[in-house]
C-alpha positions in Angstrom: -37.1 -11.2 -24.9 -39.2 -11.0 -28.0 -42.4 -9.3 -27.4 -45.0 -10.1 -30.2 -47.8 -7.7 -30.7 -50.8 -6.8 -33.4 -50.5 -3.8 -35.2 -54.0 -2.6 -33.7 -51.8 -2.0 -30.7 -49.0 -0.4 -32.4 -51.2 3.1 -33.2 -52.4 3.3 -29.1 -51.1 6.7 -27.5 -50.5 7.0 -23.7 -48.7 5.8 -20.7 -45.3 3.3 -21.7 -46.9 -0.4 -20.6 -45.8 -1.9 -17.5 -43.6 -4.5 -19.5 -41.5 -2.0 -21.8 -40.8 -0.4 -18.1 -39.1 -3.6 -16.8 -37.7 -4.5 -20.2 -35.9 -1.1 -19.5 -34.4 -1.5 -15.8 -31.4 -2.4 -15.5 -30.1 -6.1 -14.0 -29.3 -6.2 -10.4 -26.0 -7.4 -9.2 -27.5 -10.4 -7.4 -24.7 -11.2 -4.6 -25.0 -7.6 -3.9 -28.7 -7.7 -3.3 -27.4 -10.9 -1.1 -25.0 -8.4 1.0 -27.7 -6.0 1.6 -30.1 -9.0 3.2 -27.2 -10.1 5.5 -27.4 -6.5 6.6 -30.9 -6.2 7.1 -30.9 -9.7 8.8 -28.6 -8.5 11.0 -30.2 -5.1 12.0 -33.3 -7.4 12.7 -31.8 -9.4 14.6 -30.1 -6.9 17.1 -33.7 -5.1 17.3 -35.8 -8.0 18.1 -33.4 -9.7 20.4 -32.7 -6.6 22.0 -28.9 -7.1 21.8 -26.7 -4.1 23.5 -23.4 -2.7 22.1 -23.3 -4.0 19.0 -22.0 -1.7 16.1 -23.3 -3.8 12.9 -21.1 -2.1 10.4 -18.3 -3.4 12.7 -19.0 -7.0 11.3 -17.4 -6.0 7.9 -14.5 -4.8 6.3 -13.9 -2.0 4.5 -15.0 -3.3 0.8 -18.1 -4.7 2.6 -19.2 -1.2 4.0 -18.3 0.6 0.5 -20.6 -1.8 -1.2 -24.1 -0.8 0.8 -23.7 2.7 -0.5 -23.8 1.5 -3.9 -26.2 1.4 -6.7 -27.6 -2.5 -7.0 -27.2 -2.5 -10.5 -23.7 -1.7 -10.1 -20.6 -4.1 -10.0 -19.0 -3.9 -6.8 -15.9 -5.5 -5.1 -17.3 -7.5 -2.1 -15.2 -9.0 0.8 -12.9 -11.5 -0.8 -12.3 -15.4 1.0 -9.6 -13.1 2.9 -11.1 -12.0 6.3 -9.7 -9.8 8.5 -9.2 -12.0 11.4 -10.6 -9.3 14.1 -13.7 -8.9 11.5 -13.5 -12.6 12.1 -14.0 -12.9 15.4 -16.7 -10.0 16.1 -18.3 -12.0 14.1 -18.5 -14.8 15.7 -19.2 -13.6 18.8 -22.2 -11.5 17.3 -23.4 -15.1 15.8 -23.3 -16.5 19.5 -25.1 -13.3 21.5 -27.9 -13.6 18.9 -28.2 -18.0 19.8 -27.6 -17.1 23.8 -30.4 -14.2 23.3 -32.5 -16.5 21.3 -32.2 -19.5 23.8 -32.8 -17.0 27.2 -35.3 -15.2 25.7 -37.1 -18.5 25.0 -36.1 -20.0 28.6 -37.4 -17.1 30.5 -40.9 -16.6 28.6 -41.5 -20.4 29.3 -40.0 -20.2 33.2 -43.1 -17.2 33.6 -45.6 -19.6 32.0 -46.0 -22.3 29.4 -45.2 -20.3 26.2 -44.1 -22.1 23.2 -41.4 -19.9 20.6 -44.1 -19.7 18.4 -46.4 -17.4 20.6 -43.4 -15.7 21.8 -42.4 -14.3 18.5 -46.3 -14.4 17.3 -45.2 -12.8 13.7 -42.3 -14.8 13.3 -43.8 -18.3 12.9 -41.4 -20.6 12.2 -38.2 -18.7 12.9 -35.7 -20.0 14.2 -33.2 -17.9 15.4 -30.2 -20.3 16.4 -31.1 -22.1 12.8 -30.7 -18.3 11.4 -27.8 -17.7 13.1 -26.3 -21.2 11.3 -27.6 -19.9 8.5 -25.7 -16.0 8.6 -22.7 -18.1 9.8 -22.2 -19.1 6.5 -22.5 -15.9 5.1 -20.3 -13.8 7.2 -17.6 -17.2 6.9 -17.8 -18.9 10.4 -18.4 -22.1 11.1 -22.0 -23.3 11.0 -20.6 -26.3 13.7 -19.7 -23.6 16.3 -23.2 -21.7 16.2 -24.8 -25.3 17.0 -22.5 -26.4 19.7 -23.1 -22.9 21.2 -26.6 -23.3 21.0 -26.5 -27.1 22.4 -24.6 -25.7 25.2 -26.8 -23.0 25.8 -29.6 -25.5 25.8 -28.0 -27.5 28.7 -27.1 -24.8 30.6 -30.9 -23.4 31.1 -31.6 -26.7 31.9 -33.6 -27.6 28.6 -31.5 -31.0 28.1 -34.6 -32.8 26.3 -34.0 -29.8 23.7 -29.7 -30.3 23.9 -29.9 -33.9 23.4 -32.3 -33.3 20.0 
C-alpha cells in the first residue's frame, strides 16, 4: 500500500512508526497458521476433557509434524488428500473420545445436580464440544456424519433421548 504523508513529517527523528513495522513483516502462510490451530485445538481439547493416552502428534503424518517446527512465513508441504490410513483411524477414534468425554462429562455433572453445559464449562460459553469435534473432523479428513451419529448414540445411551432425538 501507498502511504501518503506531509513533508512536516518527513524531517521527524525517532522510533520507526508502528505502520512501516508491519509494512515490513513478512506474510504468513495462512493454511499453515490453520495447521497450528488444529494443534492447539486439539491440545485443548485433551486438557479440558481430561482424555488419557493420547499422543497428539500421533494424529499426523510425518509432513504434518515437520510443518509445526517451521517458520509461519514459510512455505511448507502439508499433508496431501492422501492419508495414511492408520493416521486415519487414530483419528477418528480421537474425534469420538473427545464427543463420549463431552457427552459423560455433561451427563454426570447434571446426574449430581441440575447443571446446564454452560455452567459446567463457565469460560467456555457457547462451546460445543461434539459441534467442535464435527468441526476438527473436517480438518483432520473424517467424516463430519460419523462424529454426529457418535454423539446421537452417545446421547441415547446416557439416557438423554429428548437431546438424541434433536
Amino acid at each position: 500500500p501507498v502511504l501518503d504523508t506531509e513533508d512536516a513529517w518527513g524531517a521527524v527523528e525517532g522510533p520507526v512508526s508502528i505502520v512501516e513495522l508491519a509494512l515490513e513483516q513478512k506474510l504468513i502462510h495462512y493454511p499453515l497458521v490453520e495447521h497450528q490451530f488444529v494443534l492447539c485445538t486439539l491440545l485443548y481439547a485433551i486438557m479440558r476433557l481430561s482424555l488419557k493416552g493420547v499422543k497428539p502428534l500421533s494424529l499426523f503424518d510425518s509432513k504434518g509434524k515437520n510443518a509445526f517446527f517451521k517458520d509461519l512465513t514459510s512455505i511448507q508441504l502439508l499433508p496431501s488428500g492422501d492419508m495414511d490410513p492408520n493416521v486415519l483411524s487414530l483419528r477418528q477414534q480421537f474425534l469420538l473420545k473427545v464427543v463420549s468425554a463431552a457427552v459423560q462429562t455433561l451427563c454426570s455433572s447434571q446426574k449430581d445436580r441440575e447443571v446446564s453445559e454452560e455452567e459446567y464449562f463457565p469460560f467456555e460459553k457457547g462451546k460445543n464440544w461434539p459441534t467442535l469435534a464435527a468441526d476438527l473432523a473436517q480438518y483432520l479428513q473424517i467424516s463430519e456424519d460419523l462424529v454426529r451419529r457418535h454423539y446421537v448414540c452417545e446421547l441415547y445411551s446416557y439416557g438423554m433421548d429428548h437431546l438424541g432425538e434433536e
